[in-house]
C-alpha positions in Angstrom: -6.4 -32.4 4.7 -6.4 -32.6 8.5 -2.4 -31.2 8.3 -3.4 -28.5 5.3 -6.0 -27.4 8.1 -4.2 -27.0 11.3 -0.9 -25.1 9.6 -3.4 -23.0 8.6 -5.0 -22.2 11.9 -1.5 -21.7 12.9 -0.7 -19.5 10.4 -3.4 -17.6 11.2 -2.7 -17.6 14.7 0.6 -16.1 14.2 -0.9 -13.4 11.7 -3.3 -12.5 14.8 -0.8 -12.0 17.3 1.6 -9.7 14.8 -1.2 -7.6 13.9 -2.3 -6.8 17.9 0.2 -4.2 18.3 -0.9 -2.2 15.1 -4.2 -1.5 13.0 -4.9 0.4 10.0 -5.7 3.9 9.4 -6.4 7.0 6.8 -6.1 10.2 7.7 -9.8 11.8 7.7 -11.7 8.7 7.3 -14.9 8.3 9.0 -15.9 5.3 10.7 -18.3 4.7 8.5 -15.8 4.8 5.6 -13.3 2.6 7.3 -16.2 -0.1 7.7 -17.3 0.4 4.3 -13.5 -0.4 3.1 -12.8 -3.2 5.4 -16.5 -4.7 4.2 -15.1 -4.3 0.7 -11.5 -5.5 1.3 -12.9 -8.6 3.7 -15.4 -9.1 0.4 -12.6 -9.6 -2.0 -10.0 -11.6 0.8 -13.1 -14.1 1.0 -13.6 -13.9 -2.6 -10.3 -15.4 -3.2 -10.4 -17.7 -1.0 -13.5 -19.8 -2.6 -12.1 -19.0 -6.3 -8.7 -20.4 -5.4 -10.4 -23.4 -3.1 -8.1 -22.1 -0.1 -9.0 -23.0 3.1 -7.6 -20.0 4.8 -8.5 -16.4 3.7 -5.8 -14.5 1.9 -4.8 -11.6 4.7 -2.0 -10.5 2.1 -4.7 -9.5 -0.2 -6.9 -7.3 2.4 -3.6 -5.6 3.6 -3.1 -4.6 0.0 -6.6 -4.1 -0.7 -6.8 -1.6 2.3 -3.3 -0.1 1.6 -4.9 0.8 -1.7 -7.3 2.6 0.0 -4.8 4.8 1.3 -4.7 3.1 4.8 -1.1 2.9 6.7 -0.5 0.8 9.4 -0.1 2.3 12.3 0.7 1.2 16.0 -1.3 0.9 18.6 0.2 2.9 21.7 
């Protein structure tokens, strides 16, 4: 449990770092439309992560969640 646990932190530490150079996007958004899509996206990513029993929340799923959304990822300059 304690190993399941601290790969996971890792992995998620990893996933932070990649993503600092780059965030997510669509063209006309608002910001209130962006934070009603992330709140929906970070909804389901949570979601699967208790229906599954994970321990760590399932980024893969809000990346496709959002890119669904019509969101690109775009870098950070």
């Amino acid at each position: 449990m304690r190993l399941r646990l601290a790969l996971s932190l890792a992995a998620l530490a990893a996933c932070h770092g990649c993503a600092g150079g780059s965030q997510l996007s669509k063209p006309g958004a608002t910001q209130a439309i962006l934070e009603q899509d992330r709140q929906h996206c970070l909804g389901m990513m949570y979601s699967d992560r208790i229906g599954r029993g994970r321990m760590a929340p399932n980024w893969w799923l809000y990346e496709y969640c959002m890119t669904g959304r019509g969101y690109v990822r775009q870098p950070i300059i």
